[in-house]
gemmi code that builds the backbone of each chain (N, CA, C; Angstrom):
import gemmi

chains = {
    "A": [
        ("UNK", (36.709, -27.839, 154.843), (37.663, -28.917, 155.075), (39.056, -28.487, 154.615)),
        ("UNK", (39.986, -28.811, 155.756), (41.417, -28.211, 155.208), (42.139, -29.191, 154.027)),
        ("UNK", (42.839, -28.650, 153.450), (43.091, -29.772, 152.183), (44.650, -29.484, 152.682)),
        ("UNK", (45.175, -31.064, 152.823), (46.193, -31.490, 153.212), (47.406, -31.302, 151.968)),
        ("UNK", (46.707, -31.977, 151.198), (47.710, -32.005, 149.736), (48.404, -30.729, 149.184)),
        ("UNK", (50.036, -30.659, 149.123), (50.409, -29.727, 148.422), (50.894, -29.946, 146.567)),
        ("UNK", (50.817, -28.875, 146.065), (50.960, -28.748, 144.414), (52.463, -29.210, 144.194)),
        ("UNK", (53.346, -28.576, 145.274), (54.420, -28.726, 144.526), (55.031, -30.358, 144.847)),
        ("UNK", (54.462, -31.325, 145.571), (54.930, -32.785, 145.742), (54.699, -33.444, 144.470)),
        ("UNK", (53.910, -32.759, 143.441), (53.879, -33.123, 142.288), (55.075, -32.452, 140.949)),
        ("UNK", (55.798, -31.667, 141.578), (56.972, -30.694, 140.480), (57.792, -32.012, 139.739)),
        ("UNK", (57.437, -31.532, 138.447), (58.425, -32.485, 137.214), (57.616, -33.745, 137.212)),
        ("UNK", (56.686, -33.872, 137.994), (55.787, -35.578, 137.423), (55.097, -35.530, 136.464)),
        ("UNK", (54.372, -36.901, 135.565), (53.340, -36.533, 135.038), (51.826, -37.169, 135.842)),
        ("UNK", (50.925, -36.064, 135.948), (49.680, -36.585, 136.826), (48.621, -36.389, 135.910)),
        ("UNK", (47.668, -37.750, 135.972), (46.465, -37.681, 135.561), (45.443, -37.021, 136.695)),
        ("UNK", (44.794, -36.193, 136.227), (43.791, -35.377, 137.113), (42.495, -35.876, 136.844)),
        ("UNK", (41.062, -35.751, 137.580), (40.048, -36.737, 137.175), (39.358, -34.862, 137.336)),
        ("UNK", (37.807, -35.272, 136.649), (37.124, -34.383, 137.199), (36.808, -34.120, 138.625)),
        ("UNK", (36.750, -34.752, 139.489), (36.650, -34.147, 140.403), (37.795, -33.480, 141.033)),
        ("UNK", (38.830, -33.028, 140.916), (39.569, -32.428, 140.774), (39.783, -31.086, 140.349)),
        ("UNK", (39.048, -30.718, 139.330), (39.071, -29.680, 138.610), (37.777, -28.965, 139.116)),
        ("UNK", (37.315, -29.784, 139.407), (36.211, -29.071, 139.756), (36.135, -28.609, 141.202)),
        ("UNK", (36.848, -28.835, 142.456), (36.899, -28.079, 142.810), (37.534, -26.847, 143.131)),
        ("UNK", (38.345, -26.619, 141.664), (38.604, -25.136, 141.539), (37.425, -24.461, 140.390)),
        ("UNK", (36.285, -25.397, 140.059), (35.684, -24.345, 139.011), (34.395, -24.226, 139.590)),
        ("UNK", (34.475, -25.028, 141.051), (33.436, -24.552, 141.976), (33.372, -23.423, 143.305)),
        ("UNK", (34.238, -23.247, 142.542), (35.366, -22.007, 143.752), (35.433, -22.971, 145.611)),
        ("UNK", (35.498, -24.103, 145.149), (35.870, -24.852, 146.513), (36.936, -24.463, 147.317)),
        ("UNK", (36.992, -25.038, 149.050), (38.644, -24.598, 149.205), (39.718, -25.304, 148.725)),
        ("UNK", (39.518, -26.581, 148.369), (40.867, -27.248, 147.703), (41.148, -26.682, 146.449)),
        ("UNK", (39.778, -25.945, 145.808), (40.505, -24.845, 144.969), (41.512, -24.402, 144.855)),
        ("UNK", (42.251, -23.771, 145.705), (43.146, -22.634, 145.990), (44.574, -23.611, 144.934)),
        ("UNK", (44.347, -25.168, 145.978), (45.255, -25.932, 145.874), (45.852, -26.523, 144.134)),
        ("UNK", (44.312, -26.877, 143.201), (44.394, -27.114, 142.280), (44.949, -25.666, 141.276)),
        ("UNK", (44.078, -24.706, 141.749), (44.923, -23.767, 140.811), (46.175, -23.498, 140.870)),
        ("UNK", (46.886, -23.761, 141.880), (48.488, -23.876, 142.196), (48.931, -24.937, 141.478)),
        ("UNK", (48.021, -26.485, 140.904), (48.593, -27.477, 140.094), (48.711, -26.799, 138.549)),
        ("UNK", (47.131, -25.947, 137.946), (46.904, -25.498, 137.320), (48.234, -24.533, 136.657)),
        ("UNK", (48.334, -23.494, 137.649), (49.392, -22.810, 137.110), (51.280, -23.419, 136.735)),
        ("UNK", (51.540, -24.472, 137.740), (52.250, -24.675, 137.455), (52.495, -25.791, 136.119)),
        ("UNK", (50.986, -26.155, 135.781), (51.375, -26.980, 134.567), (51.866, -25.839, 133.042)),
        ("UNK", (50.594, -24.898, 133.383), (51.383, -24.127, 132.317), (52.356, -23.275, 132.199)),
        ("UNK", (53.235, -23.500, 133.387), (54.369, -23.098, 133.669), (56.143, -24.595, 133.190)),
        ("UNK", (55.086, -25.527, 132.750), (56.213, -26.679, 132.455), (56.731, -27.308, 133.609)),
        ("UNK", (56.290, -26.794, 135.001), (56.881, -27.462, 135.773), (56.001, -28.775, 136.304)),
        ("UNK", (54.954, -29.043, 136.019), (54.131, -30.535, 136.400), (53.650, -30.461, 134.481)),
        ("UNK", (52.987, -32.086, 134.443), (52.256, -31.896, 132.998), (51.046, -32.824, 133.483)),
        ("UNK", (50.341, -32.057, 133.156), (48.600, -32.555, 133.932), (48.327, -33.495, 132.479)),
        ("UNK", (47.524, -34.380, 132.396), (47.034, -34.944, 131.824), (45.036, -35.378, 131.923)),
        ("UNK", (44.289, -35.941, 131.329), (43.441, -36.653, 131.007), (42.517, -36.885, 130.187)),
        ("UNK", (41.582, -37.998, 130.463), (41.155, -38.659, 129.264), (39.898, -37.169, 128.991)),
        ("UNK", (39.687, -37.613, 127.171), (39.111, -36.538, 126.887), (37.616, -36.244, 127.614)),
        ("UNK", (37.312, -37.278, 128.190), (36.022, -37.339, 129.036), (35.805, -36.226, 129.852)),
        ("UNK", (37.034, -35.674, 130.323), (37.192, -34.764, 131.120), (36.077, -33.600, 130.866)),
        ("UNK", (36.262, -33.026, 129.766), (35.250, -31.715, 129.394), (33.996, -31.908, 129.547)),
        ("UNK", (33.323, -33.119, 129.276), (31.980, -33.271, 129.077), (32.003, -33.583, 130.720)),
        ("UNK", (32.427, -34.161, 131.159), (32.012, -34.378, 132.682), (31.994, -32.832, 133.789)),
        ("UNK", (33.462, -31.764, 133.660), (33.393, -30.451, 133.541), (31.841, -29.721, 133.462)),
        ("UNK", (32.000, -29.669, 132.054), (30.977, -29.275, 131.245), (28.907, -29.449, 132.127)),
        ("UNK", (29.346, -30.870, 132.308), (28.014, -31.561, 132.940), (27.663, -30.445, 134.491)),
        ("UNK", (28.917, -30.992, 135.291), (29.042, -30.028, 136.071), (28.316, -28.892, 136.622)),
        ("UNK", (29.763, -27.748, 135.597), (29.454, -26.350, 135.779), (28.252, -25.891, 135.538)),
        ("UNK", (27.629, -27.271, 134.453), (26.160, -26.401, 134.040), (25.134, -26.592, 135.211)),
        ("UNK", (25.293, -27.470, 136.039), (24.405, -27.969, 136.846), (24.392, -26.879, 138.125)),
        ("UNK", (25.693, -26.564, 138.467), (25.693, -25.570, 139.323), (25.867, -23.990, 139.109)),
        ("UNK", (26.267, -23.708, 137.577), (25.794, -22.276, 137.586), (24.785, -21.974, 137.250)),
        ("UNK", (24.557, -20.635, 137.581), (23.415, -19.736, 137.038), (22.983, -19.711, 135.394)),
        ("UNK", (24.082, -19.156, 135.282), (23.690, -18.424, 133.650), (24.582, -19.624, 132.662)),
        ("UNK", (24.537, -19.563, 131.314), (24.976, -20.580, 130.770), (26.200, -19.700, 129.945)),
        ("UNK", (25.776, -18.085, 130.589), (27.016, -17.608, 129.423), (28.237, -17.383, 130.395)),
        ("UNK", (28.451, -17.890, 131.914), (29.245, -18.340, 132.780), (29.424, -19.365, 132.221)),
        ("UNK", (29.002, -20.347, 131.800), (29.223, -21.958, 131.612), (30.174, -21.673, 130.072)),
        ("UNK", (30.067, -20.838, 128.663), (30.832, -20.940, 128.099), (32.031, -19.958, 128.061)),
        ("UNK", (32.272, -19.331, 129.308), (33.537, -18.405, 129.855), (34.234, -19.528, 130.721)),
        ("UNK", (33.448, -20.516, 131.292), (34.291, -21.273, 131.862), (34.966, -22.436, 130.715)),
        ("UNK", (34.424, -22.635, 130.142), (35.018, -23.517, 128.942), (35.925, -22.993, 128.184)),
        ("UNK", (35.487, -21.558, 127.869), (36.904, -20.782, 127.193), (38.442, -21.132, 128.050)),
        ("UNK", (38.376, -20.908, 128.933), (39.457, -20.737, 129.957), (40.015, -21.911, 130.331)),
        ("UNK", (38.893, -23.236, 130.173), (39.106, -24.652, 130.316), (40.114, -25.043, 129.283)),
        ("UNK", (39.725, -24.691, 128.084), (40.630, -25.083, 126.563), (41.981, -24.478, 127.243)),
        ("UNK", (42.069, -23.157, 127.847), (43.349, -22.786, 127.281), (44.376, -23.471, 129.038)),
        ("UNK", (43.948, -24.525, 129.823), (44.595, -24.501, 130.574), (46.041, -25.896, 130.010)),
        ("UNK", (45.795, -25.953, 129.056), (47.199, -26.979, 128.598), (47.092, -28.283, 129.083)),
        ("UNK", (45.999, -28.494, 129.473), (46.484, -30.138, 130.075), (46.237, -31.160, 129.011)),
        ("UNK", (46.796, -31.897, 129.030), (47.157, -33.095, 127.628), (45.606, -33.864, 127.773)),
        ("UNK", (44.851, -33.666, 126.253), (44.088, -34.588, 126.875), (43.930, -35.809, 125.667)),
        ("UNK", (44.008, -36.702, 127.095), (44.069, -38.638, 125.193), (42.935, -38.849, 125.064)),
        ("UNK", (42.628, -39.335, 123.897), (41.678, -39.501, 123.546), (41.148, -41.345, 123.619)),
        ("UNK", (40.940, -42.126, 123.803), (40.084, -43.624, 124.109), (41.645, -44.033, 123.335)),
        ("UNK", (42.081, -45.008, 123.886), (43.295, -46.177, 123.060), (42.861, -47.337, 123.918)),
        ("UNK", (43.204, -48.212, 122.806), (42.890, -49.853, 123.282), (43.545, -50.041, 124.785)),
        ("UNK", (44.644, -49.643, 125.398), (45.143, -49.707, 126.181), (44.853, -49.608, 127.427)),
        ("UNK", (44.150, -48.029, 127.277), (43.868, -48.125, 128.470), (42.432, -48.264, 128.885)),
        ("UNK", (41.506, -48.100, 127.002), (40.544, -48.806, 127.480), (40.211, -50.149, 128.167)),
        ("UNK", (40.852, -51.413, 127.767), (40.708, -51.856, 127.897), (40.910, -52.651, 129.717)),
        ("UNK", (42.099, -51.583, 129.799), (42.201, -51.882, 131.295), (41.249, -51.497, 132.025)),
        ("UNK", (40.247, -50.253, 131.462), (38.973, -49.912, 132.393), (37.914, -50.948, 132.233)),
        ("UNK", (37.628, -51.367, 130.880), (36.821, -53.461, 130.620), (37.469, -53.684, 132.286)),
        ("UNK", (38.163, -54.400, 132.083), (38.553, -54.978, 133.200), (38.487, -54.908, 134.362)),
        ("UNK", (38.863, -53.231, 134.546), (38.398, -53.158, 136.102), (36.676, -52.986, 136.760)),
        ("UNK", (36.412, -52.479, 135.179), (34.905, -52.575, 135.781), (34.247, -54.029, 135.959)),
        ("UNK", (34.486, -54.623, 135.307), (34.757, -55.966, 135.549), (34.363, -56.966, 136.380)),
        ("UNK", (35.216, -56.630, 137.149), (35.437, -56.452, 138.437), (35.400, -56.071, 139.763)),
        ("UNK", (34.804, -54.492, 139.304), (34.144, -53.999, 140.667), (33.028, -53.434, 140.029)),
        ("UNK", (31.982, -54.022, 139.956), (30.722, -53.761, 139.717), (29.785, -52.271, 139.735)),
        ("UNK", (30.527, -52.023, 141.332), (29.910, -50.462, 141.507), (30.587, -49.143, 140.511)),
        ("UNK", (31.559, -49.946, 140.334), (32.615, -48.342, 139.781), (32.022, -48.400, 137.875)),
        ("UNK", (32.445, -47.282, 137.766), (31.563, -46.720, 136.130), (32.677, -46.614, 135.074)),
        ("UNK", (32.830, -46.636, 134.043), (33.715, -46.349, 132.937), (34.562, -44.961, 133.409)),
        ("UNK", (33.575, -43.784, 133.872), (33.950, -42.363, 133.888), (34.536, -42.819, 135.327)),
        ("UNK", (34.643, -43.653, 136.478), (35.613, -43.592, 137.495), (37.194, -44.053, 137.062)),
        ("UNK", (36.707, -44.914, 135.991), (38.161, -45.986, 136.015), (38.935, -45.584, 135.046)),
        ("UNK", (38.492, -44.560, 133.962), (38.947, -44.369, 132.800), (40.488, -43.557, 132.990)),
        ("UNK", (40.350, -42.689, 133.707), (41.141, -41.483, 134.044), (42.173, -42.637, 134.801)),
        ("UNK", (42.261, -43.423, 135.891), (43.095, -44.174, 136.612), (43.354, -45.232, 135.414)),
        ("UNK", (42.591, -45.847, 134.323), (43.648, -46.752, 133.430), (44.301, -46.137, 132.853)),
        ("UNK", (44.111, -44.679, 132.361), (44.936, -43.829, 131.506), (46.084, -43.764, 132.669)),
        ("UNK", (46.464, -43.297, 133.875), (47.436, -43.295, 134.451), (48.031, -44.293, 134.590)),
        ("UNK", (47.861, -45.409, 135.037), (48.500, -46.708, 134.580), (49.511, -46.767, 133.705)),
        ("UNK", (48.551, -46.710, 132.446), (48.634, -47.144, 130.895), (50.185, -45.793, 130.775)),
        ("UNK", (50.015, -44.826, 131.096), (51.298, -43.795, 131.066), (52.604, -44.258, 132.149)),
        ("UNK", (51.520, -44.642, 133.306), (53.110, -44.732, 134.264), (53.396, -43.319, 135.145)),
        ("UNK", (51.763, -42.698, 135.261), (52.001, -41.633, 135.941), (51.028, -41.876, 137.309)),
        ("UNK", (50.712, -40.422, 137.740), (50.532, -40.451, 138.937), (48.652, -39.958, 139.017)),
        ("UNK", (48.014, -41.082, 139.406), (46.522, -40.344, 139.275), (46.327, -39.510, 140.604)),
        ("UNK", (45.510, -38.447, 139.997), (45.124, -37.691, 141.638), (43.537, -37.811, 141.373)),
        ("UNK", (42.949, -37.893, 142.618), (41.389, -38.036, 142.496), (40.971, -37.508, 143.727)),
        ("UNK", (39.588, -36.696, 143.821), (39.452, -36.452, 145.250), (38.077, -37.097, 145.823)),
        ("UNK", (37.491, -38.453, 144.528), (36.906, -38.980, 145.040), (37.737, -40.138, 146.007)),
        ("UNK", (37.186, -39.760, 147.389), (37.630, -40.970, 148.317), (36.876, -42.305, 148.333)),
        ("UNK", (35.910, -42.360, 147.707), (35.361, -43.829, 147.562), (36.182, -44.660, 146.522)),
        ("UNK", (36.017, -43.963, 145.791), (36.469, -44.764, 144.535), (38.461, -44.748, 144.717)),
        ("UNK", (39.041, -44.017, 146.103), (40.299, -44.425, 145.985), (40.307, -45.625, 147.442)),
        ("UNK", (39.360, -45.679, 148.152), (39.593, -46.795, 148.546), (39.649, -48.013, 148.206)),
        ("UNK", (38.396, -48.208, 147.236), (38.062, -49.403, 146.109), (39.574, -49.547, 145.278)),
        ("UNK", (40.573, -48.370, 145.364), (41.551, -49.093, 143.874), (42.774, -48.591, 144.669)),
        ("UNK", (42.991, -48.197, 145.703), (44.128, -47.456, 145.867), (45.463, -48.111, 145.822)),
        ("UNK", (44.820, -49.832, 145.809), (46.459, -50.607, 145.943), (46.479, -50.705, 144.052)),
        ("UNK", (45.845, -50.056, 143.175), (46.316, -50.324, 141.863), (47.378, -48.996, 141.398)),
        ("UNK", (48.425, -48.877, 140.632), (49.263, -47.899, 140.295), (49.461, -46.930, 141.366)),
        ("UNK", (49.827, -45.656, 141.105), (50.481, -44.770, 141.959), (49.281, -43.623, 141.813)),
        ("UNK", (48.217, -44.090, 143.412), (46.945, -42.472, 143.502), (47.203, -42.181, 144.509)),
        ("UNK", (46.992, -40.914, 144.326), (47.254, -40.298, 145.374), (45.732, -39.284, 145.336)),
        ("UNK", (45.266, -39.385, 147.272), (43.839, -38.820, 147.225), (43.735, -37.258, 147.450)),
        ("UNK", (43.388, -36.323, 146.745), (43.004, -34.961, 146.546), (42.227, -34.789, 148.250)),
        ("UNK", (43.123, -34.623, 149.094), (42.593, -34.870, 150.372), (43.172, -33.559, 151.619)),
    ],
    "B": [
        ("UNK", (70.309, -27.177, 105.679), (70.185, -26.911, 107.205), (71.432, -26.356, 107.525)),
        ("UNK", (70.918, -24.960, 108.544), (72.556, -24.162, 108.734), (72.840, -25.384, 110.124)),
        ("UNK", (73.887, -25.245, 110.416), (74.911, -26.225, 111.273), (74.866, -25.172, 112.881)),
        ("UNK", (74.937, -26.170, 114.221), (74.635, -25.402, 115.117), (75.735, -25.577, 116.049)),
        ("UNK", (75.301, -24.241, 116.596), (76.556, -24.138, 117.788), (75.808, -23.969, 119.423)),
        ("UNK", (76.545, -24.546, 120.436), (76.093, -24.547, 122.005), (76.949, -23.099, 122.433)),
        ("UNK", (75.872, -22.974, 123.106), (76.462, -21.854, 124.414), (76.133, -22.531, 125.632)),
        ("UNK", (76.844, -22.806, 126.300), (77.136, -23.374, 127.880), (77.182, -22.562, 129.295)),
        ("UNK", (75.774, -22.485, 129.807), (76.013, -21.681, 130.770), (75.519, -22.664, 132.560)),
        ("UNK", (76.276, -22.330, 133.021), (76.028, -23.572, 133.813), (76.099, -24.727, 133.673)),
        ("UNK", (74.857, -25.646, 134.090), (74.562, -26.969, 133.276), (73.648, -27.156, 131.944)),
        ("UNK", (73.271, -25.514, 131.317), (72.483, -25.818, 130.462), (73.351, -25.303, 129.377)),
        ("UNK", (72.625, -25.906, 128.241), (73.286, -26.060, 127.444), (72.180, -25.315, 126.185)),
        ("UNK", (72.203, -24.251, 125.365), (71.890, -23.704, 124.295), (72.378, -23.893, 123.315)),
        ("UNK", (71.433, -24.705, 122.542), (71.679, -24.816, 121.021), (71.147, -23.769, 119.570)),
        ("UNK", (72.336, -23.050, 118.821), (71.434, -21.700, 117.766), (72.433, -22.148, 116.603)),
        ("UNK", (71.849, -21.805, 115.455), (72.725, -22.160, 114.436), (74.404, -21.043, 114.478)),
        ("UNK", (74.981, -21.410, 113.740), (76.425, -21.204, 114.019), (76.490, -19.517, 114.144)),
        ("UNK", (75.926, -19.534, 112.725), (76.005, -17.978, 112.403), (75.548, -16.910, 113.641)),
        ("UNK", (74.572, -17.296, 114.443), (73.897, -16.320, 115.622), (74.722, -16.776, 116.878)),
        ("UNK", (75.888, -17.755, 117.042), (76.817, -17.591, 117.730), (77.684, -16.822, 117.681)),
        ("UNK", (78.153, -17.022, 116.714), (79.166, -16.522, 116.100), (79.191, -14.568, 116.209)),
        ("UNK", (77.771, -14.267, 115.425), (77.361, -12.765, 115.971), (77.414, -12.500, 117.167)),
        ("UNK", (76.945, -13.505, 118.337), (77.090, -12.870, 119.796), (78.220, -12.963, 120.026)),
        ("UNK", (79.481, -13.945, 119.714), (80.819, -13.403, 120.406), (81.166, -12.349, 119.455)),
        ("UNK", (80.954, -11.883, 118.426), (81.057, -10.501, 118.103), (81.118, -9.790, 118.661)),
        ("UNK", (79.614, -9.664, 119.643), (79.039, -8.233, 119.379), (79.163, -8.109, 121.282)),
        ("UNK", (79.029, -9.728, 121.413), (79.114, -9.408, 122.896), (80.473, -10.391, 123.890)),
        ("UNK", (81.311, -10.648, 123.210), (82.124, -11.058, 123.662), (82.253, -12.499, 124.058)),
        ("UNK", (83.393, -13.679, 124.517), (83.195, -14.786, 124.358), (82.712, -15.189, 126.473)),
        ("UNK", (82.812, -13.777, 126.785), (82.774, -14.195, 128.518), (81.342, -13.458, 129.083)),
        ("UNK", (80.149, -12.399, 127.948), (79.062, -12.374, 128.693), (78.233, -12.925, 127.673)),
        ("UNK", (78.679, -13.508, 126.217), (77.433, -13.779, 125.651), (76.300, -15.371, 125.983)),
        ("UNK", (76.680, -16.034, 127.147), (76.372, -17.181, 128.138), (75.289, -16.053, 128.696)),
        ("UNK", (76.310, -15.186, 129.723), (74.704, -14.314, 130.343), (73.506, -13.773, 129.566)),
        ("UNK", (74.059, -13.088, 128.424), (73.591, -12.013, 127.421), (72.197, -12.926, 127.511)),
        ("UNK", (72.613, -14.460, 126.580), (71.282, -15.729, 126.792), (70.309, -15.453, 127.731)),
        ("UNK", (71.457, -16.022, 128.804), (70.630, -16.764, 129.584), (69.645, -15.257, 130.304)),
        ("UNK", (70.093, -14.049, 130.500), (69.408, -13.095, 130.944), (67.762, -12.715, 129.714)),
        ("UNK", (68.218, -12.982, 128.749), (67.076, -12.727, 127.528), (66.160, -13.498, 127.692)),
        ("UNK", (66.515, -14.987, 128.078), (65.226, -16.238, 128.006), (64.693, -15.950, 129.582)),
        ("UNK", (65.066, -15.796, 130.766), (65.069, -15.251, 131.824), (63.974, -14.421, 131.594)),
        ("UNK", (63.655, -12.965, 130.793), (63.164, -11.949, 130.950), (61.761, -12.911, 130.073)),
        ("UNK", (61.970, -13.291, 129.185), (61.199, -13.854, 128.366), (60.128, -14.721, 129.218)),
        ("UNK", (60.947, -15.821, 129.875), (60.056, -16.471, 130.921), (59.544, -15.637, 131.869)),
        ("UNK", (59.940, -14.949, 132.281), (59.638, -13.945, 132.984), (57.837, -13.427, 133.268)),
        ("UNK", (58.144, -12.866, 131.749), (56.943, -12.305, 130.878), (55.879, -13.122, 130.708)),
        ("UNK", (55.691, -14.366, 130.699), (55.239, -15.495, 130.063), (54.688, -16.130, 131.159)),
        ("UNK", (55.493, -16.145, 132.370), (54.961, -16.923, 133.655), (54.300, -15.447, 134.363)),
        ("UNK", (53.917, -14.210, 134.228), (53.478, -13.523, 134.350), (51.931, -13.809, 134.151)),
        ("UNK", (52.133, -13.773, 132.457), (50.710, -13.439, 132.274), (50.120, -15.157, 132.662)),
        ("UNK", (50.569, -16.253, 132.927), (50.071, -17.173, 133.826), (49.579, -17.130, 134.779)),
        ("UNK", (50.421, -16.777, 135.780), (49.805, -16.360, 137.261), (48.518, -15.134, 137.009)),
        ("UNK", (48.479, -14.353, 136.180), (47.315, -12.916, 136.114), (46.048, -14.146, 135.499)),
        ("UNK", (46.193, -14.875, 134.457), (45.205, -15.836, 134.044), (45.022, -16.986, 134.964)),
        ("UNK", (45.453, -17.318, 135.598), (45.081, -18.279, 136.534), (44.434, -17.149, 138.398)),
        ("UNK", (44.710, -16.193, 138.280), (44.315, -14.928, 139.453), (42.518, -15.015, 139.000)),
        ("UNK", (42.521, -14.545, 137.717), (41.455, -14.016, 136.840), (40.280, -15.018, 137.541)),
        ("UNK", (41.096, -16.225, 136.818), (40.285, -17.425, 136.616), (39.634, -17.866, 137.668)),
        ("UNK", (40.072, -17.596, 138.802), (39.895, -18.138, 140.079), (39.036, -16.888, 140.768)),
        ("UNK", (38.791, -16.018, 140.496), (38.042, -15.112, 140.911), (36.627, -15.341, 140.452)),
        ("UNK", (37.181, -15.346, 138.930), (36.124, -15.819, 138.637), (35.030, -16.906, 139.068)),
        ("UNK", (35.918, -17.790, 139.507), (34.804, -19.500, 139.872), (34.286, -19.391, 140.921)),
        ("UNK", (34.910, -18.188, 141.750), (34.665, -18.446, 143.091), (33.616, -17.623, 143.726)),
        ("UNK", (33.285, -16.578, 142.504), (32.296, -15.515, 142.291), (31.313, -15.616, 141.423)),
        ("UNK", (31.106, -17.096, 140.745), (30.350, -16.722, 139.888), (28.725, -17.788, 140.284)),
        ("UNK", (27.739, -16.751, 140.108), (26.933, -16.937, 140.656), (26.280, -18.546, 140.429)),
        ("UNK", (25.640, -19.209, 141.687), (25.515, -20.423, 141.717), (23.892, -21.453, 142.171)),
        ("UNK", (23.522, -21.985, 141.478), (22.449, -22.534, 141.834), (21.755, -23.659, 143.037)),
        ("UNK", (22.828, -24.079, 143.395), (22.831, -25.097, 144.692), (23.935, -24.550, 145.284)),
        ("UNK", (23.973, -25.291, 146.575), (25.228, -25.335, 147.496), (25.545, -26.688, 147.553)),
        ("UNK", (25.657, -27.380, 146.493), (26.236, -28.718, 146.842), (27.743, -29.046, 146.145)),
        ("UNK", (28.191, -30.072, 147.237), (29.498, -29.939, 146.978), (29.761, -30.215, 145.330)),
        ("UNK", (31.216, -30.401, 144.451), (31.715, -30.670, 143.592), (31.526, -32.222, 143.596)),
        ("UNK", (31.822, -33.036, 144.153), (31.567, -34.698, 144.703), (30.318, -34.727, 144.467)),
        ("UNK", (29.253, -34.037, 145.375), (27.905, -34.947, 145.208), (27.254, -34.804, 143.735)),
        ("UNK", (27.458, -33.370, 142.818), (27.007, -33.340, 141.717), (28.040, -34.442, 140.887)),
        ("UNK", (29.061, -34.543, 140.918), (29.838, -35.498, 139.643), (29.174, -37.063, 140.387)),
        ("UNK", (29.068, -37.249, 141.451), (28.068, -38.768, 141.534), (27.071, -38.634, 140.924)),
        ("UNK", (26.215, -37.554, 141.142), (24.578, -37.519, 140.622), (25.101, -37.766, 139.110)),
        ("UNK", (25.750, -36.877, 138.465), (26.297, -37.239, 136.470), (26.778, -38.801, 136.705)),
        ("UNK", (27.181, -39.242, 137.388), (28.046, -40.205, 137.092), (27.087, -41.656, 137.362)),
        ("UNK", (26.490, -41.611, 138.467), (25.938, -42.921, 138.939), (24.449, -42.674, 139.401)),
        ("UNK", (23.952, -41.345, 138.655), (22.929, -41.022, 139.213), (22.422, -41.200, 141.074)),
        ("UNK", (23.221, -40.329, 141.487), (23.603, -40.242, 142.858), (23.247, -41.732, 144.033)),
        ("UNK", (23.211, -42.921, 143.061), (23.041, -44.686, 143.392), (24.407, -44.977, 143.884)),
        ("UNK", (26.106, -44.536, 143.585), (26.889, -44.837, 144.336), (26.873, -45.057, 146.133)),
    ],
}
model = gemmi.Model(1)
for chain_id, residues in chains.items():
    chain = gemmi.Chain(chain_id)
    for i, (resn, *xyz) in enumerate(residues, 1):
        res = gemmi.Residue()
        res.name, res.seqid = resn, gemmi.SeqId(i, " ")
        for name, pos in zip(("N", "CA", "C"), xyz):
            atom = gemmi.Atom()
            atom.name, atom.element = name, gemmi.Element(name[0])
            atom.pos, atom.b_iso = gemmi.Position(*pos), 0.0
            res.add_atom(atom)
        chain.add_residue(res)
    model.add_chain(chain)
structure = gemmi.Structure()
structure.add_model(model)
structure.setup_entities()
């Protein structure tokens, strides 16, 4: 699937990234190509990636599920730490805006909404490349779909 | 706290304490020590956004090579973690 989205429509923002996102550059996907172009330019200062600390363990869940060996799984985690992206840790804030939205939409999970209340709660820009879960919210804050 | 001085090159603006101004119009005059800067942090970034792009090259070779147990997409495994594939 061709991936529409370019890295640099994001230069100088701040974007919350979800796992699925990341993962398909640590699944060597083709929107890969795309995220490691977000990747590099965060630790270049020119975008500042963000998300909630959930991120790793969901990663983590992941890579283990689809690699082989597990001593791939902690080379990919090495490399995970050092990619700079800000990650928050649970605040009333934006927990609480995920209470709410789950709330509300019954089907969606803590780990969908968490990453989009944290963007909110900042005033930045969520990217997600789940398309279900951006149809269900897309009129809330500023998402944009990993598409 | 030593007291600081700007060097103005363009629109940016460098802030160093007085004394290491003061040495560059010394040593390098009051009309290249703006470049003298701005060419040093230049080489510096340089260097720095280097070994970025070689670690992010690496990295990506890596994921994209490294050996794998299913062929399923990135999506359907984070549903299966997430909602036990019931979404």
């Amino acid at each position: 699937m061709a991936v529409n989205i370019k890295s640099r429509q994001f230069l100088h923002k701040r974007v919350v990234v979800d796992a699925s996102v990341l993962l398909k550059f640590f699944l060597g996907e083709e929107g890969g190509i795309v995220v490691g172009e977000l990747l590099q330019m965060n630790m270049k200062g020119e975008v500042s990636l963000f998300a909630t600390s959930l991120i790793l363990f969901e990663v983590l869940n992941a890579v283990s599920r689809s690699y082989t060996n597990s001593s791939d799984v902690y080379i990919a985690y090495g490399k995970f730490k050092e990619l700079n992206i800000g990650f928050i840790d649970p605040d009333d804030k934006y927990v609480e805006q995920a209470i709410d939205d789950v709330f509300e939409n019954k089907k969606l999970s803590y780990y969908d909404v968490s990453y989009h209340a944290l963007a909110r709660d900042m005033d930045a820009v969520f990217l997600t490349a789940d398309k279900r879960y951006y149809n269900a919210m897309k009129n809330r804050g500023r998402m944009v779909l990993f598409a | 706290m030593s007291r600081t001085a700007q060097i103005n090159y363009k629109r940016v603006t460098f802030s160093f304490p007085e004394k290491v101004v003061e040495m560059l119009r010394r040593k390098m005059g009051d009309q290249n020590m703006s470049k003298f800067v701005v060419e040093a942090v230049e080489e510096k970034l340089g260097d720095d956004w280097q070994d970025v792009d070689d670690f992010i090259e690496d990295l990506k070779v890596f994921c994209s090579s490294v050996p794998k147990k299913d062929n399923r997409s990135s999506l359907e495994i984070l549903r299966e973690i997430r909602h036990g594939g019931k979404y």
